[in-house]
SEVO-851064 format. One record per residue (C-alpha): y, z, x; residue number from 0. Coordinates in Angstrom, 2 decimals, decimal comma, m for minus. Each point is the difference from the previous one (the first is absolute). Example, Ala and Ser with C-alpha at 12.3 -4.5 7.8 and 13.67 -1.06 7.14 Angstrom:
// SEVO-851064
         y         z         x   vexdren
     m4,50      7,80     12,30         0
      3,44     m0,66      1,37         1
//
This chain:
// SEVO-851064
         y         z         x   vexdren
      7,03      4,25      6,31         0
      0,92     m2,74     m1,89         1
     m2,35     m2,50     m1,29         2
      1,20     m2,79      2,01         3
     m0,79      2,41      2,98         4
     m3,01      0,29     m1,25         5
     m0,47     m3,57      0,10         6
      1,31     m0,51      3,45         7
     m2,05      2,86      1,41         8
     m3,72     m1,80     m1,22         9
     m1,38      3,23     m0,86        10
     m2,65      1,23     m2,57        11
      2,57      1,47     m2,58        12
     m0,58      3,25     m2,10        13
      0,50      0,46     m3,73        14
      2,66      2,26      0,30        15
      1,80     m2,47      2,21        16
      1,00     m2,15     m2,90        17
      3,35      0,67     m2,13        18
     m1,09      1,11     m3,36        19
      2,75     m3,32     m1,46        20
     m2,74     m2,41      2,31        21
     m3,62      2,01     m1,17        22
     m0,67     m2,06     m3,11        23
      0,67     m3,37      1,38        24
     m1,99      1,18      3,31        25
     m3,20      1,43     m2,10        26
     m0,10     m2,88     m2,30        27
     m0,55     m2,36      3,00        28
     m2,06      2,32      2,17        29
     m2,26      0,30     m2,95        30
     m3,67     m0,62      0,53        31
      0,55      0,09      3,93        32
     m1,56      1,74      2,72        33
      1,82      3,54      1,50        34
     m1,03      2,72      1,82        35
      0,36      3,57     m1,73        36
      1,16      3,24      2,05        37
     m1,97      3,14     m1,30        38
      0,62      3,54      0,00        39
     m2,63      2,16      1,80        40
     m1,78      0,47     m3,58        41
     m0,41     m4,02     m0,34        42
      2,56     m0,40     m2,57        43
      2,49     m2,68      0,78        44
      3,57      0,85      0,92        45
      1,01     m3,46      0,36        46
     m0,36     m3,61      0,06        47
      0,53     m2,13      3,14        48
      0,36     m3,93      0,01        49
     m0,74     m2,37      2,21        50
      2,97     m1,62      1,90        51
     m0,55     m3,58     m0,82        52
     m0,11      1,03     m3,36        53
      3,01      1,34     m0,24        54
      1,40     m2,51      2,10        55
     m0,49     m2,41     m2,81        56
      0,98      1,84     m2,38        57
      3,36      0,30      1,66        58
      0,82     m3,58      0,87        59
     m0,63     m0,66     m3,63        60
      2,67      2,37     m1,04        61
      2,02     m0,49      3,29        62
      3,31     m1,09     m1,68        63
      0,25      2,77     m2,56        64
     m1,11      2,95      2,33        65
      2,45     m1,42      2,97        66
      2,32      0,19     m2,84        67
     m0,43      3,33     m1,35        68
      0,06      1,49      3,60        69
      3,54     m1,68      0,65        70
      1,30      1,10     m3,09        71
     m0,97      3,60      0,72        72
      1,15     m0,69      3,22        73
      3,35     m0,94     m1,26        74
      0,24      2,86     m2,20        75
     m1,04      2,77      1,83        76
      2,58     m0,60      2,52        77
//
């Protein structure tokens, strides 16, 4: 799923779900927020979940350069 899917679906978005080229510019602004963790069965966490709206802002503040990075691969994966 791409992350403008992401976007469109409104959904509480996993960890994992962002592209290791977006994770820095995502964990710099999601910094100090509130998310849920999943945990294994011993406690531990497995992963991080953020909240939609969260995400959603993040994303219409990089909307122009992620819309463009998907076209391009897009383009070139054809």
């Amino acid at each position: 799923m791409t992350l403008k899917e992401l976007y469109e679906s409104n959904v509480d978005v996993k960890e994992s779900q962002i592209p290791e080229e977006w994770k820095e510019s995502f964990n710099k602004f999601i910094f100090g927020s509130t998310c849920l963790a999943e945990t294994n069965e011993d406690g531990t966490i497995k992963e991080f979940i953020y909240y939609a709206c969260d995400f959603r802002s993040w994303y219409f503040q990089n909307k122009e350069a992620i819309e463009r990075d998907i076209k391009i691969d897009q383009i070139t994966n054809k």
